[in-house]
N, C-alpha and C positions, 0 to 999 in steps of 0.2 A: 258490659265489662271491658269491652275495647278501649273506652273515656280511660280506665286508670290502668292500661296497660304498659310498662316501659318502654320509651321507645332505642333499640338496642344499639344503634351507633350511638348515640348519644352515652347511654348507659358504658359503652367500652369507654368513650372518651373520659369520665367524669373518675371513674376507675384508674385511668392511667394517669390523668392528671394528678389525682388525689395520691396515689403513690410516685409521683416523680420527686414531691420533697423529702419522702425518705431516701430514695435512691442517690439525689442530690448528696444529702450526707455520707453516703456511704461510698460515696464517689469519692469526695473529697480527703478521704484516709489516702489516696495515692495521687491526686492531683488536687492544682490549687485552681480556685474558682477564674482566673485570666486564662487557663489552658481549658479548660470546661467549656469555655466563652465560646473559643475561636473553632476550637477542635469542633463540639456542634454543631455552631453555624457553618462551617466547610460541610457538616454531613446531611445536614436539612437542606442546603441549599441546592445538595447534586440530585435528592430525593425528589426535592418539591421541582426542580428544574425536570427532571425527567417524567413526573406526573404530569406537568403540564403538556409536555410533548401528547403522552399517551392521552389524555384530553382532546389535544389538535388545539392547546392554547397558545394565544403568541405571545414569545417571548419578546417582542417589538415593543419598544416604549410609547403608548399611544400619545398623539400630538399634543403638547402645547403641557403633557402631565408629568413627564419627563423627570422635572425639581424636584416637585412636588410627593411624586411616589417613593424616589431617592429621598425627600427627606422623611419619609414616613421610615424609612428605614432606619435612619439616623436615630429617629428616636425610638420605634418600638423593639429594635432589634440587638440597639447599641447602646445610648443610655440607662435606656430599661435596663438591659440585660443584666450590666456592669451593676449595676444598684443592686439590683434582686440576687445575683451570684455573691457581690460580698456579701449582703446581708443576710445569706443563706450560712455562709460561714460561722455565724454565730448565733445566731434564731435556731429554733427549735422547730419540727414539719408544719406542726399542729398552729404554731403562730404566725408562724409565715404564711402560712394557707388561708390564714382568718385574716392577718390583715391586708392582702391579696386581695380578697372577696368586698373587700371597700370600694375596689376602682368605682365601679356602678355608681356609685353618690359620687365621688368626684367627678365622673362624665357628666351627670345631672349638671354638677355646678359648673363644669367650665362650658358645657353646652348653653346652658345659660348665659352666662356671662358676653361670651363670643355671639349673644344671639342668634345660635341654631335652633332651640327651644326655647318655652317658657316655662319658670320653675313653679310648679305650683304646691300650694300649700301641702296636699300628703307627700308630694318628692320632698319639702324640707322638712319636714317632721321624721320622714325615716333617715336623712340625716345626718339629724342630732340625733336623734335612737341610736342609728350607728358609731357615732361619733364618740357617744359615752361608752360603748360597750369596745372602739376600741382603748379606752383609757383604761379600762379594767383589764383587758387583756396586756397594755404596756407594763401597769401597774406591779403584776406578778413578774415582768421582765427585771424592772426596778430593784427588784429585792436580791436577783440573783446575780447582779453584776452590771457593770458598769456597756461592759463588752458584748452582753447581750440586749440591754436596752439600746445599743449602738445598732448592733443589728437589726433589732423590730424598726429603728429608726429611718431605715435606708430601703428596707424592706416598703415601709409605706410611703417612701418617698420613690418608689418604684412604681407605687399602684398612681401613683399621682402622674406620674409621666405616663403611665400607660394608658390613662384617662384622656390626656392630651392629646397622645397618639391615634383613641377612637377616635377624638373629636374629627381632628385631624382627618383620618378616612375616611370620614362617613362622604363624603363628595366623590370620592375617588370608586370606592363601592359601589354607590350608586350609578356611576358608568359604565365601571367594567367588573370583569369577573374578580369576586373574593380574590383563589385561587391566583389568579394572574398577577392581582396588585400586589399581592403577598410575597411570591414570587422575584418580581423583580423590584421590590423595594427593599430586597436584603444586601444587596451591594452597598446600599448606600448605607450599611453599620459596620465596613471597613472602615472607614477613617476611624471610628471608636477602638472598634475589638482588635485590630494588627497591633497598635501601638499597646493598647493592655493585654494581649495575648503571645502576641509572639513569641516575646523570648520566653515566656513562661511555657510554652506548646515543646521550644528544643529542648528546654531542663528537665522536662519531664520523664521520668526513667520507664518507660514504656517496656524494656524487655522484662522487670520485675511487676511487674501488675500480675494479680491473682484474678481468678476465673471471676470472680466478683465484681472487681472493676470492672472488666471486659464487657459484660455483663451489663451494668450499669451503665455506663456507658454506652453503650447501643441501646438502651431502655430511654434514656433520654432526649434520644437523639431522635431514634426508629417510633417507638413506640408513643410519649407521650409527646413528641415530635410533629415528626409526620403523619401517623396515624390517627393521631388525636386531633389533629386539624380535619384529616378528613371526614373523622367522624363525625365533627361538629358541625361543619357544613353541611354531609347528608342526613343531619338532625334536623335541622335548620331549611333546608327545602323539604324535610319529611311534613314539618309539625311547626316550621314558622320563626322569627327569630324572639318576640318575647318570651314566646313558648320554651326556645333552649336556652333562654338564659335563667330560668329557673332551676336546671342541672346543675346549675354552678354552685346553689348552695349548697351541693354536696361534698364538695371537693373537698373543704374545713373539714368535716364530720371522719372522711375515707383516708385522710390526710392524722387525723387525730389515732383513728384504730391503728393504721399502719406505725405508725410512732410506739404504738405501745405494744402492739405483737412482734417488733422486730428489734426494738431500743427499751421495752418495757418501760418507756417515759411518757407518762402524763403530764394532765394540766392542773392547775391548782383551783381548788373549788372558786375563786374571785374569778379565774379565767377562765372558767366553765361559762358560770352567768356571763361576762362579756362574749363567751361565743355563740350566747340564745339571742343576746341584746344587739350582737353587731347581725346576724344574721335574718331577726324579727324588724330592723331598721332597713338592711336593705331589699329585704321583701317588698315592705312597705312603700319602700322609694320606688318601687320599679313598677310593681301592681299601678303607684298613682300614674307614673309615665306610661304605663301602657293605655292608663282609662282613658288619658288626654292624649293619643296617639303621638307620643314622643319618640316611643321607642319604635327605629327602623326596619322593616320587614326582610328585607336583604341584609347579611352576616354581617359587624367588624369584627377587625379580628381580637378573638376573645384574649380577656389575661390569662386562663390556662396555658393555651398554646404556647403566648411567649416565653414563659418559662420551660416551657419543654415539659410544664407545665404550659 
């Protein structure tokens, strides 16, 4: 019975994830996604900066990695971000969460591409499985507005940098500690998030926020933040990293409930099936990268986390 026991960081982590896109929404009733951005990443950063300490990890740029970690930052911290925050503003949990859960096929392909791996026939099969299953999930965006298919638009155009951003790490991981690279490649998504966040951080009316904000707020930050990274990494040395990246397909699913116990908003039966067909796709893709040992045994860092998720 141990084979199908849950492993329980992991379990917290997929949890908080899956509820950070509701929070996200509920956040955004008193701030805007440029004050979300910056305010965050100020709180992860004194978090994960003093984690490390408590580690004994160094906060020293190791030699010659310097650019390179810096710009990991730039894009999983800052571009991403900025994508995934507006597109949050007008996407729905349940959709955002699902088209999130794509990054996987696009690491397959740009790992590909860049010749880190070789793409083999079940990684493209799952896809194009996924691939169709998100056009049915865009599909039901389509009908309800212009402003929300904008959103799932930026959203997946978030998962696509965050794909880059693996690729990206996967060298840098393999040197040094997750935790460490993580760490100090968030400086380098100041040049993005001050200029999109600042002024929007002083207009912010902080003395009127309700307990909920507050709340939410530190849920983001703390919680699917920094805790949800750590969790995922001591999944991940528990039980292996193809092993936790099969938690991920939960996120969509814990991301869908919370949407409807909290916003009583579902999905439309077309975007039902797209989230068996994107999630039966990226299984698929990932099972085949693990057959052919694609997938790396030491952590990138996951698209959960960067959203805080």
């Amino acid at each position: 019975m141990s084979a199908f026991r849950p492993n329980l960081p992991l379990t917290i982590t997929m949890l908080s994830w899956g509820f950070n896109f509701v929070a996200l929404k509920l956040l955004y009733e008193q701030m805007t996604p440029p004050a979300v951005a910056l305010v965050r990443f100020v709180l992860m950063f004194v978090l994960l900066a003093a984690y490390c300490v408590l580690r004994k990890e160094s906060l020293r740029y190791p030699p010659g990695d310097r650019n390179r970690i810096l710009g990991l930052g730039f894009l999983a911290m800052g571009v991403y971000m900025v994508l995934f925050l507006e597109g949050m503003r007008d996407s729905e949990p349940a959709e955002g969460a699902i088209l999130l859960a794509t990054s996987p096929i696009f690491t397959a392909l740009i790992a590909a591409a860049v010749g880190q791996e070789r793409l083999n026939r079940g990684a493209l099969v799952g896809a194009v499985l996924a691939f169709g299953g998100v056009g049915l999930v865009m599909s039901g965006a389509a009908d309800q507005g212009s402003g929300k298919l904008m959103g799932n638009i930026l959203i997946l155009g978030s998962s696509v940098v965050w794909a880059a951003a693996t690729v990206y790490s996967r060298p840098l991981v393999e040197r040094h500690s997750p935790f460490r690279v993580l760490t100090l490649s968030m400086p380098g998504a100041l040049v993005v998030l001050v200029p999109y966040g600042l002024i929007a951080s002083f207009q912010t009316p902080w003395a009127g926020f309700t307990a909920t904000t507050w709340w939410m707020l530190a849920y983001i930050a703390v919680v699917a933040g920094v805790i949800g990274f750590i969790g995922f990494y001591e999944g991940v040395r528990q039980i292996g990293g193809p092993g936790a990246m099969l938690y991920q397909y939960f996120v969509p699913v814990v991301a869908a409930v919370s949407a409807w116990l909290v916003f009583g908003r579902t999905l439309t039966p077309v975007q039902y099936l797209g989230v068996a067909i994107v999630l039966a796709g990226v299984g698929w893709a990932n099972r085949a990268r693990a057959a052919a040992g694609a997938l790396p045994s030491r952590p990138v860092v996951p698209p959960g986390a960067a959203s805080g998720r």
